[in-house]
N, C-alpha and C positions, 0 to 999 in steps of 0.2 A: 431490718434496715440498720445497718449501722453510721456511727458517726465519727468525724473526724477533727480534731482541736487543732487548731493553730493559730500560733500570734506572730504579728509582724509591728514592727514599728516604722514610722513613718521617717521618709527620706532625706525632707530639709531642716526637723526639728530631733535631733538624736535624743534627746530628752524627753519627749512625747511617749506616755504610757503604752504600753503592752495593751492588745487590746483581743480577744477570743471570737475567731470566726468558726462556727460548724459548715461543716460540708457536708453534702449528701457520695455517700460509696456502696457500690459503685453509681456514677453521676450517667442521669439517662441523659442520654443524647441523641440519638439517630431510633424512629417512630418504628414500632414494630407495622407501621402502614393502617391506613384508612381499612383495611378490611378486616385487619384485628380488633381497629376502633369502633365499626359501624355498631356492631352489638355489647356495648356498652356504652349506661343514658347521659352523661356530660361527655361528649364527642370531642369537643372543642377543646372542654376543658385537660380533659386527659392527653390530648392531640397539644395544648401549651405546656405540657410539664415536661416535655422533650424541650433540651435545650436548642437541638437542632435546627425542626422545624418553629420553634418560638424567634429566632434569632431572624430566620429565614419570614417573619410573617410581619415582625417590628422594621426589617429593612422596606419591606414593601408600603406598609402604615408610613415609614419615616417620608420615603420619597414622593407619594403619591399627596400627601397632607401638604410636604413642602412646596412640590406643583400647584399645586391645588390655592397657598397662600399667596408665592410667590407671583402670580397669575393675577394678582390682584394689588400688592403694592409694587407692583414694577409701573405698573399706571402711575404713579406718585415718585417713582424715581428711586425706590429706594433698592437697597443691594439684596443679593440670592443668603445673604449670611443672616438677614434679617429675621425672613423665611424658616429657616434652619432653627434660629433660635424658639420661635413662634410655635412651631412645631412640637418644637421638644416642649415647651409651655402646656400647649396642648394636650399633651400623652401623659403629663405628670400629674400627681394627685390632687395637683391642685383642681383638674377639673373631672379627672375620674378617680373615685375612691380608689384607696388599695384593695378592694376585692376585683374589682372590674377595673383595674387601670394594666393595659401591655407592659407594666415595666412596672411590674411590683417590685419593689425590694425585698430579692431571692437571689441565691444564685444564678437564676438561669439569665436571668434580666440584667443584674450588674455588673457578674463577674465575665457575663461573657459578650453584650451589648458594650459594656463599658470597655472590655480589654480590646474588642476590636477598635474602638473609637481611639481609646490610649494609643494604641498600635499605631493608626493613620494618623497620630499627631504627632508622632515620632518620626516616621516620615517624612511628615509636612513638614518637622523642623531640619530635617536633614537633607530634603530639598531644596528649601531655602538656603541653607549655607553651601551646595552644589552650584546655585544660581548665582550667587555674589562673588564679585572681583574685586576684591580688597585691592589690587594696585589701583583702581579708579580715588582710592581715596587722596593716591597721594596724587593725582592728577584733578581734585577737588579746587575749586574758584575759591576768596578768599569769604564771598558771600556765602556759600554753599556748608563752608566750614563753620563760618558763625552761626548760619540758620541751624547746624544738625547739634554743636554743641552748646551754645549760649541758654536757649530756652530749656532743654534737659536739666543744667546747673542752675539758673538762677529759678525755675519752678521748685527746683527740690529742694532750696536752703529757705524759700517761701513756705514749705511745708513743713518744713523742721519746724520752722519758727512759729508757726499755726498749733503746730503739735503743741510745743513748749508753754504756746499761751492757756491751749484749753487744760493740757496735763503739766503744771507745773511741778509736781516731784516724778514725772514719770522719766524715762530713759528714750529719749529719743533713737538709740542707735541699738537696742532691740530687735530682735530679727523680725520677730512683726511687723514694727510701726517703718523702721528704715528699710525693707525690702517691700511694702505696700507705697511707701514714697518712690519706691524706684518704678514701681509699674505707673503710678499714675503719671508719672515726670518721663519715662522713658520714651522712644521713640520705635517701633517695629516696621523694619526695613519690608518684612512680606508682607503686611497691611496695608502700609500706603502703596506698595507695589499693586495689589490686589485691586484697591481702591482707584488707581491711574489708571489699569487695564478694563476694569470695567466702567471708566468715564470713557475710555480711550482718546486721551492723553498723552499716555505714556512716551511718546519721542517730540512732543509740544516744547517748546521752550520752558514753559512752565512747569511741564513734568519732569523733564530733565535736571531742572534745577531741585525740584522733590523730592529726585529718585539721590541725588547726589548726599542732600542734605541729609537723608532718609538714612542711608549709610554709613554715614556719619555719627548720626545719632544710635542708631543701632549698637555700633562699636561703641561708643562712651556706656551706653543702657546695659551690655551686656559686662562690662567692668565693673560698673558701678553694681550691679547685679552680687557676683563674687566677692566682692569688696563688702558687701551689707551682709554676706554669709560668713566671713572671714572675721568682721566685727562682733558678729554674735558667737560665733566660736570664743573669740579671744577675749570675751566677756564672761563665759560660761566656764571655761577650763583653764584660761589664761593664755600666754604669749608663743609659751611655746609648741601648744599643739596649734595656733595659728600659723608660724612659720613651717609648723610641718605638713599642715594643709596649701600654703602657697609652692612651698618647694616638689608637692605631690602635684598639685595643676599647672606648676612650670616644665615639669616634666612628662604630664601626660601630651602638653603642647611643641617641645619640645621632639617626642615618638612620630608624632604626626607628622613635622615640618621637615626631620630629619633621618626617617628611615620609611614613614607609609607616602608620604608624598613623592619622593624620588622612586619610590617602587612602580606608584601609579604611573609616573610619566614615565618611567622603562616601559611598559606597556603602553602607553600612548606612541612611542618612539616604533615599537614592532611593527605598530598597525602600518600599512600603507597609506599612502595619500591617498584623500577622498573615499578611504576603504571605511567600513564600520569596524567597530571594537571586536577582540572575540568573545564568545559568550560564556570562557572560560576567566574570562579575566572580570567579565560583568559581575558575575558569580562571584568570585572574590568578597570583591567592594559589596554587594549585600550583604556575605556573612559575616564580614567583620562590622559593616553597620551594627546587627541583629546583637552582635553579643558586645556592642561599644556600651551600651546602658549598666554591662557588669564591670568593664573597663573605669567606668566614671565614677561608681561609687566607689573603686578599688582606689583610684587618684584624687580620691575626695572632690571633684568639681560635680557643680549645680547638674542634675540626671538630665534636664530638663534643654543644657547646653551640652551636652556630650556629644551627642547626634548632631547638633549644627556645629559646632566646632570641627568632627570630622567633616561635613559635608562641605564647610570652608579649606578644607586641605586637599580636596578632590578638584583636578585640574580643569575648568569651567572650559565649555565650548567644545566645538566638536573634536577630538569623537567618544572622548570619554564621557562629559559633562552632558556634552546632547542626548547622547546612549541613555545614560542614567534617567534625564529628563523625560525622553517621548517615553521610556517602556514603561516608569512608575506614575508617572503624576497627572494620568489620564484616570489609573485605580487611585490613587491617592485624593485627586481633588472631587475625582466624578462618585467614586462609591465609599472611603474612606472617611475624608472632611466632612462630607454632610453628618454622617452618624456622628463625628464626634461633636459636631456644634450643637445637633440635638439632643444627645447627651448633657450636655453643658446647661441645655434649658432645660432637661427633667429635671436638674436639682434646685431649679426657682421651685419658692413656696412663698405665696401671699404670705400665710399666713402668720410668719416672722415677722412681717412688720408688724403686727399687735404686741407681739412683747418685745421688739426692735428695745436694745441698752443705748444709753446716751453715748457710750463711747462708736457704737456705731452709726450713729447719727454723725458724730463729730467725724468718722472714718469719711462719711458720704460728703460732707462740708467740705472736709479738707481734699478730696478727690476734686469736687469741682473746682475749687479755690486754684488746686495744679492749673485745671484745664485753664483756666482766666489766665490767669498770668501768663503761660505758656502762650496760648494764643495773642496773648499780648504784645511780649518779646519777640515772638516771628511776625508779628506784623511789621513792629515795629524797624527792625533792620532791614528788611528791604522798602521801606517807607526810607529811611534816612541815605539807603543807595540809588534812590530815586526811579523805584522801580513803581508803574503806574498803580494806583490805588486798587483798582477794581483787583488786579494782578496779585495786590500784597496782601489782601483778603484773603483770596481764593486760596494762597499757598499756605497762610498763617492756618484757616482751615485743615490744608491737606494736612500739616505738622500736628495736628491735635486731633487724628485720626484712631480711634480704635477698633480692634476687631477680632479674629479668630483667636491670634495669641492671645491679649490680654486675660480672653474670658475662658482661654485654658488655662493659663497662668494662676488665676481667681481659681477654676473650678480644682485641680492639681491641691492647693494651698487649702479649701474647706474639706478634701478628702483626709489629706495633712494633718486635722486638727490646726493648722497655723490661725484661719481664721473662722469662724464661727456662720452661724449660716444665716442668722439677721446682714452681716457685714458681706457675707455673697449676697443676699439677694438686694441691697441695695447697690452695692457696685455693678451686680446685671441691670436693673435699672440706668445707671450711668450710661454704660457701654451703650445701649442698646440707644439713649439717644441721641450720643455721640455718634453712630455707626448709622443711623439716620437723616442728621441734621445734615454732616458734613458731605456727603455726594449733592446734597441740592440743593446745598449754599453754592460748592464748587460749580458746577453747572450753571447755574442763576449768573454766576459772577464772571466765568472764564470761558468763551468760548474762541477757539482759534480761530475758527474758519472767516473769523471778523476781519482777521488780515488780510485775506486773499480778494476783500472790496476793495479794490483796485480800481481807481478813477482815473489813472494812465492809460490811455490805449499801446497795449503790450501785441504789436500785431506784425504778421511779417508786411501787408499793406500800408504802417504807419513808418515802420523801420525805411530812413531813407538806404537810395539807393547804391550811394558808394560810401560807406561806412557798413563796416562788419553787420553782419547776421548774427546774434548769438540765440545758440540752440542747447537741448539739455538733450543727451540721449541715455536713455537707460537699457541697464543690460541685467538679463537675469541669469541667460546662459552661454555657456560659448559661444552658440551658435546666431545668438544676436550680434556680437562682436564684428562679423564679414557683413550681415545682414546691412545694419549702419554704415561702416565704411563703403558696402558697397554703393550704396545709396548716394553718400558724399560723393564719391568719387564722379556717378555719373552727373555732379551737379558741376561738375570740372571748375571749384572753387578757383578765383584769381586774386591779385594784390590787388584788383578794382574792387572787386566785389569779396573783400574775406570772410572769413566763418570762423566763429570764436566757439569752439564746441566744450561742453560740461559734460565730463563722459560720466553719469552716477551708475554704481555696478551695486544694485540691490541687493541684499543676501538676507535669508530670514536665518530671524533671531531663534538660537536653538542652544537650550543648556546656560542660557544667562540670562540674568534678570534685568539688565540696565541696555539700552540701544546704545548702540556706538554711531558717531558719523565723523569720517575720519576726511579731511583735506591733505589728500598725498603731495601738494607742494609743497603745503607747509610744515609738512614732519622732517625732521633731522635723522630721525632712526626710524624703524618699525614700530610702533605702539606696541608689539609682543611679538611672540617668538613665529606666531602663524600668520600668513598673510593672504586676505580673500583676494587681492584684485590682483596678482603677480602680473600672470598673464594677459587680465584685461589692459594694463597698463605700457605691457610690452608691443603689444597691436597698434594699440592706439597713440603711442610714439614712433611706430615704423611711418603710419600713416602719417602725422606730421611732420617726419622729415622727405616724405614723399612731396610733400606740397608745403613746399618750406617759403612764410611769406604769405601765405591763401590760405593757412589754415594752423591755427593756436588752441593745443588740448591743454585742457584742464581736469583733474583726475579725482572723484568723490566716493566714498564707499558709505551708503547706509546699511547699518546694521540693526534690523527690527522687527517687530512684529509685521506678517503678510499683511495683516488688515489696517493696520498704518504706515504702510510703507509711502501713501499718498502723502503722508505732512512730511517725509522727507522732500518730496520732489518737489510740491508747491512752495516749502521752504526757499529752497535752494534756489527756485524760479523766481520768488520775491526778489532775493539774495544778490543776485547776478544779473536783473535786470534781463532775460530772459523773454525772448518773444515766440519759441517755436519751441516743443519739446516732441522727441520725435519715443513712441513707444511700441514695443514690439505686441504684434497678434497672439495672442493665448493658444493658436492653433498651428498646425506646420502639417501641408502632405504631401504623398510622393506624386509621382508624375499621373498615376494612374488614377489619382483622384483618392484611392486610401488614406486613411490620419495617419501621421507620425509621429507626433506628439500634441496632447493639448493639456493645457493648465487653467483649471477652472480659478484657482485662486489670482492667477495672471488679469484672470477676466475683468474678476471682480475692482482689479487693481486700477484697472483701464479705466471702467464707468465713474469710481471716484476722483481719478485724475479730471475726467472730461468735465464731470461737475460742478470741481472747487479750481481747477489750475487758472492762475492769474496770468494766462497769455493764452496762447493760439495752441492747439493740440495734433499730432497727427500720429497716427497707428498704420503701422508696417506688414501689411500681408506679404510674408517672403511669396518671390513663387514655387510654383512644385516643382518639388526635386525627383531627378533619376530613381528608379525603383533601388529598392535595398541594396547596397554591397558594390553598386556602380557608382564609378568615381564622377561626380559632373562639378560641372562650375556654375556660378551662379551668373543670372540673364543680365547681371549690369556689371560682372566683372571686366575688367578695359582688357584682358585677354582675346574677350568675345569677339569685339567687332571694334574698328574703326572710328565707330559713330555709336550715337544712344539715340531710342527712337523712342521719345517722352508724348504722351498724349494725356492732353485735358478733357475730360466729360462734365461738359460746362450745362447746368439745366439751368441756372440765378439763385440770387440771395446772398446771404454775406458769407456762409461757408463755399461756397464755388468760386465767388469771387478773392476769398484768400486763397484757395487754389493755384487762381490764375496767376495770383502775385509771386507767389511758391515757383512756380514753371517759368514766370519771367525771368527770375535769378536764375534759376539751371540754365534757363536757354542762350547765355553767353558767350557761349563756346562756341566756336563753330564748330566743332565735331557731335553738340547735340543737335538735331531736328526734333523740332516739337511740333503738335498736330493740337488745335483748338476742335472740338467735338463738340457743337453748340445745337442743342437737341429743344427746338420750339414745339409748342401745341399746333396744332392744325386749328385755324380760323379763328373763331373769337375764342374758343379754350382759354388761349394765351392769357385774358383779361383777368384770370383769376390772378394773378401776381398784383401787386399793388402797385402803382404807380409810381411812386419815387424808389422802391426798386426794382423797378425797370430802367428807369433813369437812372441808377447807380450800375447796374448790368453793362446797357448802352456805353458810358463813359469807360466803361473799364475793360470793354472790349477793344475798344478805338486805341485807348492809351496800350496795350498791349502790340495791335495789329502793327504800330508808327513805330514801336520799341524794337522788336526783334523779329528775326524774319522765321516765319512761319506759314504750316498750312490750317487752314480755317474753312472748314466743313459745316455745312448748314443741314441737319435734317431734320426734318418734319413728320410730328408723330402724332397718334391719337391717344395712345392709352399706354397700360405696363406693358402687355406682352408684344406689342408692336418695338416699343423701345428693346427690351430684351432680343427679341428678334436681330434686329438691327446692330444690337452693341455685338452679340456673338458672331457676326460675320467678319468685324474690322478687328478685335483683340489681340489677336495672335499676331497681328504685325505691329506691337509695340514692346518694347525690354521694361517699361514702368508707366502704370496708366495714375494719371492723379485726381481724384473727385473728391468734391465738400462731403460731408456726413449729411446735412441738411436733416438730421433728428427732427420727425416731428414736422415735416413738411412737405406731405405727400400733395400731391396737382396732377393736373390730367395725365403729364407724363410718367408717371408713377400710378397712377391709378390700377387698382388691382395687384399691386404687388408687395403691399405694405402685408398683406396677412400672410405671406409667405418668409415674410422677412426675418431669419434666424437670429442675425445677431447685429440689435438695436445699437450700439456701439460703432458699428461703421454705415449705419445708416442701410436706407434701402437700395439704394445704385452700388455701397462699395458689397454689400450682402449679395448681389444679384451677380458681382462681377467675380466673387471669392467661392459659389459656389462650386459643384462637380461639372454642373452641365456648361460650362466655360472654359473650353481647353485652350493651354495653352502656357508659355511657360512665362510669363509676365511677373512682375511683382505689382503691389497697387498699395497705392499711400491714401488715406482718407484723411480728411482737413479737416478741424473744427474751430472758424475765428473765435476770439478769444470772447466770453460769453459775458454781456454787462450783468448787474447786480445790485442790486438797492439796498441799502441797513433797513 
């Protein structure tokens, strides 16, 4: 067996001794197999001295341990990084000796558990500067500015000055002590990212202003970073190999912004619209990622900022930035980040605090002392912009958030020699209860959905009857686009009765870290060079000047995560005063009853609107369209016919009766006929309804009957399938049938069909009418009045 010697020196202290690692050569790696092992008596043991399957046995130990924790303080609210670190606590020697601990300190263990971890933090850092939109900064509030930069600066010259007090002949601006002030005082943009995503937050009013300041501070944190590495150069060798380190990372910044970035958007430029990237060009941007770590120590910048500095010059959002996003940072956050955070906790050791030196103690002092202040300063400026208290907590919190970075940063720095490993394992300490406290303070303290207790009745029933309607209608695809217009259309809006429509065009958030939500009236220009809503905005101005006088668009584009896309919409519904939000069906088929498309994530999007929205709700079953490749039109396009033949499936309760209200307003026109479908129990059945709403039923049939002329149908039923029976006979002669959702309040007439019922969302009558066994080419709108709410 032979051996092999080599020295390296370490990255951010050039001065740091030479130091002798042996290798083993040639290094086993890949198991000569369980059958080779079975006959010889430490099985296991010999089966761990392959790096291979050792690497392959610590991933499965890491994941399984971190389930296994995380499974238990998610009860308590705390985060999946917590977990991770726990973990890695666990595996290290602190609680299994070095004979029996998975990650002795050997090659097999650190050089190759660690470099993978190394690897996916390199990554992690290069997707995060993929993710960030530096123009947002300068599109930053004035608050926003002060939160990201104020408390950065005035915690760090508090620490200086801490420093100064406990070490008064030391050098404050030492690469040590001034680049350990900058991580305590810094700000990390993909922490508190990470931290908003998993409160889900993140497009809140309060997150936004997080995410702003967030970035803000990131920018000052990553200078001030450079600037503490450029001081200790200029202390160790003097001025002038300083200025030839600044003129080296002016330059490497400079390659980026002026030959790889304009190369990247030539290729963005190739692709087609709406096309994906090629995978020739994906390919690229990896390899020059892969060998940017030798780039950076070539241009003297911090190794550690090379990868996110490129990953800031890579053109954010689709199709390049989205590309880079879905294909890496599924491996990156899902099998990547975990190992390195566990890693991070193999190198806690108890057992440093017994001979912990005073100057690390003072390290740990003057670490929290950052936090205090820090937290102090961001409370404090949105307390004096009079922003509410519980609010100015919650953010002052989010700003004194730490997490993955930091405790890479720390672990990088005791590999370094920079810091010593009493002074890591008190700063894991910090982080970890930092990384703790702050999701369950924020929580405890900020919850959105407090807004949407609405004490106005937001109803189309309360909205008088000549004064505007105003509705939000969302769109996710094209094909929503006709779907809504067609709908308005048959509601043959007038100057008596107008409609003031908020057309918001969803789009998820893909390849960027910050949500956008843009108000197309009120821009002067494009906010960038791409635009989501072109087309949605082009329709829905034709449609306006179609009914010019009866109907006034207004044009909103959120840009977010799918499983918050709901705080855009009840936002906006707050926003606008908002009584009807009209949302499309998750599902679309052809005539023959086949699916066309469906979106589960659509679905999910519907049930949290229905929820939390502070007005009236209603969900859009197109009808089924012409088999594949046949051109048709839709059943309420005014091409079709003369007339619209609108029917209400009236059973009671305050969802049918906003129904009814809904069908009043269409029914205006004289070119609509509308059909009342008022479906009673047979005999004393009926009695299950409660009494005053019957009496609200009663009156609201009557006010309807005197309003507009109409037909009113009376039938009498027993049970579900008798109803069902009865509704598939009349459907097919109507262009739009409209029914409450009535969630949750099945009666005789319904009886029996609630276990049948697919999809709780439109209730059991609109599920019974969107089914297969319902031919016919209708569309059908489900109502849900706008739902009360108690604090």
């Amino acid at each position: 067996m032979t051996y092999n010697s080599s020295s390296y020196t370490t990255g951010m202290d050039r001065t740091a001794r030479s130091e002798e690692v042996c290798l083993k050569f040639p290094p086993k790696v890949i198991s000569p197999g369980l059958a080779a092992l079975l006959v010889q008596k430490d099985k296991l043991g010999k089966l761990m001295d392959y790096s291979g399957p050792r690497l392959h046995f610590q991933m499965v130990v890491i994941f399984v341990l971190t389930q296994i924790i995380h499974s238990l303080l998610k009860l308590l609210g705390l985060p999946l990084f917590i977990s991770q670190l726990l973990a890695g606590i666990l595996m290290s020697p602190v609680i299994f000796s070095d004979e029996h601990s998975l990650v002795t300190i050997s090659e097999d263990s650190v050089a190759v558990l660690g470099s993978v971890g190394a690897l996916g933090f390199m990554f992690f850092m290069f997707l995060s500067g993929v993710k960030m939109d530096l123009r947002l900064t300068l599109k930053s509030g004035k608050l926003a500015i002060a939160i990201g930069l104020f408390p950065v600066l005035v915690s760090l010259i508090f620490w200086l000055m801490t420093v100064k007090t406990l070490h008064p002949g030391g050098n404050v601006f030492s690469n040590k002590i001034f680049h350990l002030a900058v991580t305590y005082s810094g700000t990390s943009f993909p922490v508190i990212h990470s931290l908003l995503s998993e409160l889900k937050i993140l497009n809140s009013e309060l997150g936004r202003l997080g995410l702003s300041a967030a970035l803000i501070g990131d920018m000052v944190t990553l200078v001030l970073t450079m600037f503490s590495i450029w001081v200790n150069t200029g202390i160790q060798k003097g001025s002038k190999d300083v200025l030839f380190d600044v003129g080296m990372a002016m330059l490497y910044v400079c390659i980026l912004v002026f030959v790889l970035r304009p190369g990247m958007k030539w290729m963005v430029k190739r692709t087609p619209e709406a096309g994906q990237i090629k995978d020739t060009c994906f390919y690229i941007i990896i390899l020059a990622f892969m060998i940017s770590p030798r780039f950076t120590a070539l241009f003297r910048v911090y190794f550690l900022y090379g990868p996110f500095i490129f990953g800031l010059a890579v053109p954010d959002g689709p199709p390049l930035g989205s590309a880079l996003v879905e294909k890496l940072d599924p491996v990156v956050s899902g099998l990547f980040m975990p190992i390195f955070a566990t890693t991070c906790g193999m190198r806690f050791d108890l057992s440093y605090f017994k001979y912990s030196t005073k100057y690390a103690y003072h390290q740990a002092v003057g670490a929290v002392v950052t936090l205090i202040i820090k937290f102090g300063v961001s409370l404090l400026l949105p307390l004096l912009c009079k922003m509410p208290t519980r609010d100015s907590f919650a953010l002052a919190f989010i700003m004194i958030s730490k997490g993955i970075v930091e405790i890479g940063s720390y672990s990088i720095m005791n590999d370094s020699r920079i810091i010593s490993e009493d002074i890591f394992a008190h700063l894991t300490i910090v982080i970890i209860i930092v990384a703790s406290v702050v999701p369950i303070a924020v929580k405890k303290l900020y919850d959105p959905s407090k807004k949407y207790l609405c004490f106005q009745k937001r109803t189309i029933m309360n909205s008088r009857f000549n004064q505007e309607l105003r509705m939000i209608g969302c769109v996710h695809v094209p094909g929503n686009v006709n779907s809504i217009i067609n709908l308005l259309n048959a509601s043959c809006p007038t100057r008596e009765c107008p409609i003031a429509l908020d057309v918001l065009h969803l789009v998820k958030l893909s390849g960027q870290a910050t949500p956008l939500f843009i108000a197309h009236h009120k821009q002067q220009k494009a906010s960038s060079n791409k635009s989501y809503s072109d087309n949605v905005v082009v329709a829905f101005k034709q449609f306006e000047r179609d009914n010019l006088g009866a109907v006034s668009v207004n044009f909103f584009t959120a840009v977010s995560p799918s499983n918050l896309m709901y705080e855009d919409t009840c936002n906006l519904a707050m926003d606008r005063l908002t009584s009807f939000i009209i949302l499309p069906f998750h599902r679309r088929w052809y005539s023959d009853g086949s699916i066309e498309s469906e979106d589960q994530t659509l679905r999910s999007l519907n049930f949290d609107i229905l929820e939390r929205a502070p007005c009236s709700v209603g969900i859009l079953v197109e009808g089924r369209r012409n088999i594949k490749g046949s051109n048709s039109k839709d059943t309420l396009s005014p091409s079709n016919s003369s007339s619209y033949a609108i029917a209400v499936i009236f059973l009671g309760g305050e969802d049918d009766r906003e129904a009814l209200a809904l069908a009043k307003r269409f029914s205006q026109d004289e070119s609509v006929s509308l059909t009342v479908i008022h479906l009673k129990a047979v005999g004393s059945l009926e009695f299950f309804l409660a009494e005053d709403e019957r009496m609200l039923d009663k009156e609201m049939l009557k006010d309807i009957k005197e309003s507009v002329p109409l037909t009113y149908i009376k039938e009498h039923v027993k049970d579900g399938p008798e109803t069902s029976t009865f509704l598939r006979s009349i459907v097919k002669d109507y262009q739009l049938i409209i029914v409450g959702r009535r969630y949750r309040s099945e009666d005789a007439i319904t009886l029996g069909l609630e276990e049948w019922c697919e999809f709780r969302e439109i209730g059991i009558i609109g599920d019974l009418l969107s089914s297969s066994d319902f031919f016919g080419n209708f569309s059908l709108l489900i109502v849900q009045q706008q739902r009360k709410r108690n604090r």
